[in-house]
Every structure is written in C-alpha cells, then in structure tokens.
C-alpha positions as CSV (number, residue, x, y, z in Angstrom):
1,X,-33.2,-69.2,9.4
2,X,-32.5,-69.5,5.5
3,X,-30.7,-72.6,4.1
4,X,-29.2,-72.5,0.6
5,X,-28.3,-75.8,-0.9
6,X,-26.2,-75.2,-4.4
7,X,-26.2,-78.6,-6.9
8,X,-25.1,-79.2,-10.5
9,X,-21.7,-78.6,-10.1
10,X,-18.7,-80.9,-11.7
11,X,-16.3,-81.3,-14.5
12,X,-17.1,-80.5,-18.4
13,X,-14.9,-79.6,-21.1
14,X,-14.6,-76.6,-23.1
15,X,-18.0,-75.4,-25.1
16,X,-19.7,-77.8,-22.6
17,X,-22.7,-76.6,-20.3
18,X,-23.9,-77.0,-16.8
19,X,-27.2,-75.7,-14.9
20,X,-26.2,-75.1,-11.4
21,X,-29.6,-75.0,-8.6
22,X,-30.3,-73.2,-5.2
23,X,-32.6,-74.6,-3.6
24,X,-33.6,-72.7,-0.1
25,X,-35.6,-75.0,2.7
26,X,-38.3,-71.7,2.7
27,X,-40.2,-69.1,0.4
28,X,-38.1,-66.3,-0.2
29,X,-38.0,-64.6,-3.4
30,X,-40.7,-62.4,-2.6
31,X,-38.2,-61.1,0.1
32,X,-35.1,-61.3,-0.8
33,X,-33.1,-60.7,-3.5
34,X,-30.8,-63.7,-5.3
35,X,-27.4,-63.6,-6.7
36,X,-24.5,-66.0,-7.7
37,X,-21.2,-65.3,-7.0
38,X,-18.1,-67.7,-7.9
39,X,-14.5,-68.0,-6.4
40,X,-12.0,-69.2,-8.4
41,X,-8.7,-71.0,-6.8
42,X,-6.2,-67.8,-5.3
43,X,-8.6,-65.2,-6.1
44,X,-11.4,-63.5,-4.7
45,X,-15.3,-64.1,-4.8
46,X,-17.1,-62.1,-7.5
47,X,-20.2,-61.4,-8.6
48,X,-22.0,-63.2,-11.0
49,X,-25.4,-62.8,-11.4
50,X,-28.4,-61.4,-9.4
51,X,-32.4,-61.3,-9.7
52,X,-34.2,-58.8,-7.7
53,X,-37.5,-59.7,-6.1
54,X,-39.2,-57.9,-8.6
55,X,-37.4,-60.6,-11.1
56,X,-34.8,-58.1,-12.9
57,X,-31.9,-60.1,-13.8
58,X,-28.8,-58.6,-14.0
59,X,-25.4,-60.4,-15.3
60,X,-21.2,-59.6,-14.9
61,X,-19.6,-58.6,-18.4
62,X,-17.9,-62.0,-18.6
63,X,-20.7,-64.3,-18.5
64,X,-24.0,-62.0,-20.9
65,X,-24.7,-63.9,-23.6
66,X,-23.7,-67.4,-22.1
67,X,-25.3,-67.9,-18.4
68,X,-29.0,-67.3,-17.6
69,X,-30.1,-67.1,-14.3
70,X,-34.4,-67.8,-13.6
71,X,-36.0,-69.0,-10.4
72,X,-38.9,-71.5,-10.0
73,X,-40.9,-70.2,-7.0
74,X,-43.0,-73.7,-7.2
75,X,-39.8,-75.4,-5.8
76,X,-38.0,-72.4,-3.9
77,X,-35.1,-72.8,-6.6
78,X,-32.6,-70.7,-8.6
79,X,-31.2,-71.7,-11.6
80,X,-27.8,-70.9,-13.4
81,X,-27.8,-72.4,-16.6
82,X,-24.5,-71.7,-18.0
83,X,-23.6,-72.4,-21.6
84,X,-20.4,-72.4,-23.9
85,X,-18.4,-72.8,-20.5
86,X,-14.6,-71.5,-20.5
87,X,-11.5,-72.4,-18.5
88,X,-11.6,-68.8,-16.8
89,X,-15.2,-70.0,-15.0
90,X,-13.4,-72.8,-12.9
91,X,-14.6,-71.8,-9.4
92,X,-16.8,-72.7,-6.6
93,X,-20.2,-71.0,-6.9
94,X,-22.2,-69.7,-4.6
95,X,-25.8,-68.2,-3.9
96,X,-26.9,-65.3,-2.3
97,X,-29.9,-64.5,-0.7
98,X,-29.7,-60.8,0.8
99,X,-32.5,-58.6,2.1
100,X,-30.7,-55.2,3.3
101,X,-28.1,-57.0,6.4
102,X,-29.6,-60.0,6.5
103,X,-27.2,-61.9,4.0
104,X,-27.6,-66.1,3.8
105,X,-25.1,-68.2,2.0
106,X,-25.3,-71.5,0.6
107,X,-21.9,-73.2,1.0
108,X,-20.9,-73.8,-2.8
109,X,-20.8,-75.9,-6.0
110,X,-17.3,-76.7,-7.9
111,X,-17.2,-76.2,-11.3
112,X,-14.4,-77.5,-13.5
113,X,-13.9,-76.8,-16.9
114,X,-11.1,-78.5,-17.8
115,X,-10.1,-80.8,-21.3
C-alpha cells in the first residue's frame, strides 16, 4: 500500500515562496508517475504539476515560470518549490502517485498566500 505524506505548507505573503514535499513510506518513482494537484476553497481540484517515471516534468499555464517540481529518489520525496507565490494559489495541495488505476493520494498541505 502507498502512503503519501505532503509537508511545507502554511501562510506567506505575496512574492513570498514555499517548497512543498511528498514523501512516500516506499520506492516508487520507477513505477509510478507523480503529480500535484491543488484545491482551492469552493472550487474544484486541478492539476498542477506532473513528472513521469521517465522524469518529464510537465506544468499548468498558471504556475511555468514560478513552481518547479524535482524528486529525490535517495529519500522517496517530491518536491514543489514554488516561487513569486499569488493570492490565486491559496489551496490545499495534494500529490499523486498513479500507475494506470492504481491511483494513491496523500491527504494535503494548505497553502495561504495571504498579506
């Protein structure tokens, strides 16, 4: 059974950054591919970001330029470092694991960006 753990969330102002984690308690990214998603209050989840296993990262219009996604296989974590954050990315984030049906989610990080 995959666990994902999500950290790194919390409350920063305008411009500000946060790196987000996923930790998962095995070895997958040779198996599955990653994504974050976010969910912000009244609205519905939506893609973020995704890595393949292969490691081609891929990004939503809204964040290129200002998140990066990378993974440290050494410590079974994903990464979302996200930079020059706005209002607009308030949400709770999520991660992704997915390998055709077999889908695991980790149960979220808030994000606030807020003055």
């Amino acid at each position: 059974q995959v666990q994902l753990v999500e950290s790194g969330g919390g409350l920063v102002q305008p411009g500000g950054s946060l790196r987000l984690s996923c930790t998962a308690n095995i070895r997958l990214f040779s198996f599955y591919d990653m994504a974050w998603y976010r969910q912000a209050p009244g609205k519905q989840r939506e893609y973020v970001s995704s890595v393949t296993i292969q490691g081609h990262t891929d990004y939503t219009d809204s964040v290129k330029g200002r998140f990066t996604l990378s993974r440290d296989t050494t410590k079974n974590t994903m990464y979302l470092q996200m930079n020059n954050l706005k209002p607009e990315d308030t949400a709770v984030y999520y991660c992704k694991a997915s390998d055709g049906p077999l889908v695991y989610w980790g149960q979220g990080t808030e994000v606030t960006v807020s003055a």
